[in-house]
Each structure stands twice: as structure tokens, then as C-alpha cells.
N, C-alpha and C positions, 0 to 999 in steps of 0.2 A: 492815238498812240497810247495814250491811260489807258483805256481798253485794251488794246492786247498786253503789257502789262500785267495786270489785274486778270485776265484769262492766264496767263502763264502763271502766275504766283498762285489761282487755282489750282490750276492741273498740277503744279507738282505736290500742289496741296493733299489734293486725290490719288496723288501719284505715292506717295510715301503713307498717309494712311492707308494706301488697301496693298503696299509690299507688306506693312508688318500684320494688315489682319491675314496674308496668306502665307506667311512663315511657319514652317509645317512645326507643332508640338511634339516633343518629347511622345515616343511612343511607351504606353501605361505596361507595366510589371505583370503580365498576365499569364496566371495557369493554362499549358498547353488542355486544348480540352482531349481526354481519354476518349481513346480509336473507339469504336464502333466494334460490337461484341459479332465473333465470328459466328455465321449462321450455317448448320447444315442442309447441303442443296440437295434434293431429289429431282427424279425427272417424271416427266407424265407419263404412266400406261401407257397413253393412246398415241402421242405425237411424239413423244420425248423430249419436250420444252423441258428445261433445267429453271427452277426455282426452289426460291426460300420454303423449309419445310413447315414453316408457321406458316404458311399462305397456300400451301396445297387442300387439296380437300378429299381426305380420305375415303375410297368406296372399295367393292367387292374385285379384286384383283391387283392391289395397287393406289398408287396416288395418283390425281390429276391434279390438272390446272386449272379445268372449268367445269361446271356440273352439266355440261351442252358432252364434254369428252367423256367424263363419266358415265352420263347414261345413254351414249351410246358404243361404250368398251362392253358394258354391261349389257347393255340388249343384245350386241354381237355373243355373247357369251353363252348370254341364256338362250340363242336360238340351236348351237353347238349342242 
């Protein structure tokens, strides 16, 4: 009978230290972080995938997406 007792005066022992470690804290006073700068989109030559114009790669006709569509917009070109 001591025993369970002594297990119960544990557990709420346990029981009440881990309510107040998970007591959610005051959320911190925090600058929204600034959007994300608008990018202008192109699309490819060859397939017309739409992407970011910092990420195309500029060649003869045009922007692509990949240097594989590039040269071959290009080889179709120069055989015309």
C-alpha cells in the first residue's frame, strides 16, 4: 500500500512538472520578414516552359531553359 502511494505522489509529481515545462510561452515581438522581390518570367524558345529570367540562359533566337533546348532551337535554325 506504501508503494502505490509513493508511485501516485510521483506521477503527479511528473504530472505537474511537465504541465508547466509545456505551457506554451508568450510569442516574441517579431518583424514580419519583407515578401520576396517580384521576378520577371520569360518562357523558353523551344518548349515554352515559363521561368525566372535570372535562371534562363540566353542564346541565338531567344531564352531557354536548358542548354540541351538551346542547342538544339539552334541547330534547327541553322539547318533553315
Amino acid at each position: 500500500m506504501k508503494y502505490l502511494v509513493l508511485l501516485l505522489i510521483l506521477g503527479a509529481l511528473f504530472f505537474v512538472l511537465g504541465a508547466r515545462r509545456a505551457r506554451p510561452r508568450e510569442p516574441e515581438a517579431r518583424t514580419p520578414a519583407p515578401p520576396p522581390e517580384v521576378q520577371a518570367m520569360v518562357s523558353c524558345a523551344e518548349c515554352g516552359t515559363h521561368l525566372p529570367a535570372n535562371e534562363a540562359l540566353p542564346g541565338k533566337g531567344g531564352v531557354f531553359c536548358s542548354s540541351a533546348h538551346r542547342a538544339s532551337f539552334e541547330a534547327r535554325q541553322g539547318q533553315s
